[in-house]
C-alpha positions as CSV (number, residue, x, y, z in Angstrom):
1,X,0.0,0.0,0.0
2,X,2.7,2.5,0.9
3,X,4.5,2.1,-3.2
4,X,1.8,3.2,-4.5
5,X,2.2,6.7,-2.3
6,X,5.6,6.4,-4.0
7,X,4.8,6.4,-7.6
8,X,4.7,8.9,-9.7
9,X,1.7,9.6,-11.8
10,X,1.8,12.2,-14.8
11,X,-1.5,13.5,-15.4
12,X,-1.4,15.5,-19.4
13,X,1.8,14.4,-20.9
14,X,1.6,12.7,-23.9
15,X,3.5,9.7,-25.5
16,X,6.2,10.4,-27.8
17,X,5.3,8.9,-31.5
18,X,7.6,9.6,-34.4
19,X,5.9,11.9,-36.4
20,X,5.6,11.9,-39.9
21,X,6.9,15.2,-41.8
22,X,6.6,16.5,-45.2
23,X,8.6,19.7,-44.5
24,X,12.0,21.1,-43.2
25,X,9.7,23.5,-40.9
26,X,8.0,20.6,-39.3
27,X,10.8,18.9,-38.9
28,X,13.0,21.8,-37.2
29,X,10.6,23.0,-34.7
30,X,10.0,19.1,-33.2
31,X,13.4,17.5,-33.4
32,X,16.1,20.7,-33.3
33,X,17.2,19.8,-36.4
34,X,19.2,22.9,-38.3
35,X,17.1,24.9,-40.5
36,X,19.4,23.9,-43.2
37,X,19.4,20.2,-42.7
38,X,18.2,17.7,-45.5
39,X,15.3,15.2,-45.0
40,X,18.4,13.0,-44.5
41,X,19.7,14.2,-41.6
42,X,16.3,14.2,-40.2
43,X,16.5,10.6,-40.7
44,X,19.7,10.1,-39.2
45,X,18.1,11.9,-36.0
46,X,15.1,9.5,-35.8
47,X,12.3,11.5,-37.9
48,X,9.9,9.9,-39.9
49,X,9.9,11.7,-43.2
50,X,7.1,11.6,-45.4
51,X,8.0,11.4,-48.8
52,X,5.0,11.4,-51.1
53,X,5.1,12.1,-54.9
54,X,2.9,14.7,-56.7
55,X,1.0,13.0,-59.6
56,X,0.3,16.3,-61.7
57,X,3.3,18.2,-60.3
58,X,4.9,20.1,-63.5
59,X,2.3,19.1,-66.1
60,X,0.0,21.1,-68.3
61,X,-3.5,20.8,-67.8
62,X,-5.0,21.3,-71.0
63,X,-2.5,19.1,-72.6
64,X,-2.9,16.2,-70.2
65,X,-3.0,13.2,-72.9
66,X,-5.5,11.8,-75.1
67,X,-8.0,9.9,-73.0
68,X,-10.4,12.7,-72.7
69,X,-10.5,12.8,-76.4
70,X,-11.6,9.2,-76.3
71,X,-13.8,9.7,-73.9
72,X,-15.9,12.6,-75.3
73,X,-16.1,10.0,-78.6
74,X,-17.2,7.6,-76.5
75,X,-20.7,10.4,-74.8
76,X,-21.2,11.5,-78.7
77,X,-21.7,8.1,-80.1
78,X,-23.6,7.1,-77.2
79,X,-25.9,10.0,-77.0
80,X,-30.1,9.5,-76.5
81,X,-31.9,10.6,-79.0
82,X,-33.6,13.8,-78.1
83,X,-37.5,13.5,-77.1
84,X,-39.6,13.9,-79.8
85,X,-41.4,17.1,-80.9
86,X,-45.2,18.0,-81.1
87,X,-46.0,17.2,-84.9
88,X,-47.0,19.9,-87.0
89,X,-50.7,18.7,-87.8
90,X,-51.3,19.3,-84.1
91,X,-49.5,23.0,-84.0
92,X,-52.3,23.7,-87.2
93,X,-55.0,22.4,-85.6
94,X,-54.8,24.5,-82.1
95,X,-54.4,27.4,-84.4
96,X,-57.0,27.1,-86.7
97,X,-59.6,26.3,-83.8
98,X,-58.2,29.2,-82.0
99,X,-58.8,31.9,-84.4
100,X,-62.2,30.3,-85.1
101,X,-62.9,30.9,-81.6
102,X,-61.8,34.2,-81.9
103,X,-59.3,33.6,-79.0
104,X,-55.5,35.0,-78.9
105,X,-52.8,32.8,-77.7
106,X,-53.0,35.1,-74.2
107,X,-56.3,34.1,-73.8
108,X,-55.7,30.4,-74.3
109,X,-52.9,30.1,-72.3
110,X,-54.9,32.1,-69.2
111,X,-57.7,29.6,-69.6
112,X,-55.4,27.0,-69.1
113,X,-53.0,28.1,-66.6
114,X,-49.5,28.2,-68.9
115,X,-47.8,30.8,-70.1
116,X,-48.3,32.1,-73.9
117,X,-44.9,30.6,-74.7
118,X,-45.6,27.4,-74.3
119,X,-48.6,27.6,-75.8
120,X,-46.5,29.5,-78.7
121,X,-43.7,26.6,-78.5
122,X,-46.8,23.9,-79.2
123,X,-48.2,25.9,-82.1
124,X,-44.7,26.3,-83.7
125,X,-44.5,22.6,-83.4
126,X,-41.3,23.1,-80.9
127,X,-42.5,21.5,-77.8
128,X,-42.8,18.3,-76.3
129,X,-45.8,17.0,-75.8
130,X,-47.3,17.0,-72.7
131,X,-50.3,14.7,-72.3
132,X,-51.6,17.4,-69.5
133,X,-51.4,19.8,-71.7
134,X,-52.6,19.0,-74.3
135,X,-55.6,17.7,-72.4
136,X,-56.2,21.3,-71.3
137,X,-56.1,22.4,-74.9
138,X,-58.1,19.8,-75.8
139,X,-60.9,20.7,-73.4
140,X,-60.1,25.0,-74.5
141,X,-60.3,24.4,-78.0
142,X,-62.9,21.5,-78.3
143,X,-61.3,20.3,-80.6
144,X,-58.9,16.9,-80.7
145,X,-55.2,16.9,-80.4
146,X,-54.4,13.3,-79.5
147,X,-54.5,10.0,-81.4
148,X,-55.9,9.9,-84.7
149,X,-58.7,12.4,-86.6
150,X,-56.4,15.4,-85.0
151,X,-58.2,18.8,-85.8
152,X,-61.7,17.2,-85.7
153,X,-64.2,18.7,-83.2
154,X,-64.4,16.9,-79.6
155,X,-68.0,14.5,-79.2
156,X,-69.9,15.3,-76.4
157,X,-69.7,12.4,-73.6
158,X,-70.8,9.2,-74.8
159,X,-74.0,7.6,-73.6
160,X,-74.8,4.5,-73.5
């Protein structure tokens, strides 16, 4: 019982590790080394010098070898094909049953909660077709826009 009065105990002091270095700073402020001194005298002393290579060290960027090259031929041949457009019987149609409802594209595209460019972009046959959409015009116009006999005036509900 009275050794373990006698024993010292050190409460906050670390453990000394070598420690791994990468520059003549590190290693001068931890081992006294002269500011001068190689990484192989730091060595010699007992320092643990890292010695990692730079891959791009001293190389051009944009010149960095072919492979992107390669690459880039490899995304153009595999591109998807872009969605199809709205055909242009269907950009005719809206038109045509537009004007004979004396509406302007505003108009339209109020009554169906877009804005006139889209409904611009499905008249100039740019857009793609939206099923919503073109269930809106559908319903607008009265007319039909979808499937076959496009431009021919929407049937009342069926009855049977």
């Amino acid at each position: 019982m009275s050794e373990d009065w006698d024993t010292k105990l050190v409460i906050g002091q670390k453990r000394q590790v070598a420690k791994v270095t990468k520059k003549d700073s590190d290693l001068n402020g931890t081992l006294l080394v002269p500011r001068t001194a190689s990484p192989l005298t730091a060595r010699r002393v007992g320092a643990v010098v890292g010695t990692d290579k730079k891959i791009t060290a001293g190389s051009n960027k944009a010149h960095q070898g072919t492979d992107h090259q390669r690459i880039a031929k490899l995304d153009r041949d595999n591109e998807v094909a872009p969605p199809p457009k709205i055909a242009p019987s269907v950009g005719r149609a809206m038109g045509k049953a537009r004007m004979d409802l004396k509406l302007s594209q505003k108009d339209v595209a109020q009554q169906i909660n877009e804005k006139p460019s889209v409904l611009q972009d499905y008249e100039s046959g740019k857009a793609v077709p939206n099923p919503q959409i073109l269930g809106k015009l559908e319903r607008v116009l009265k007319v039909k826009l979808r499937g076959a006999n496009i431009g021919e005036p929407l049937g009342g509900p069926k009855k049977s």
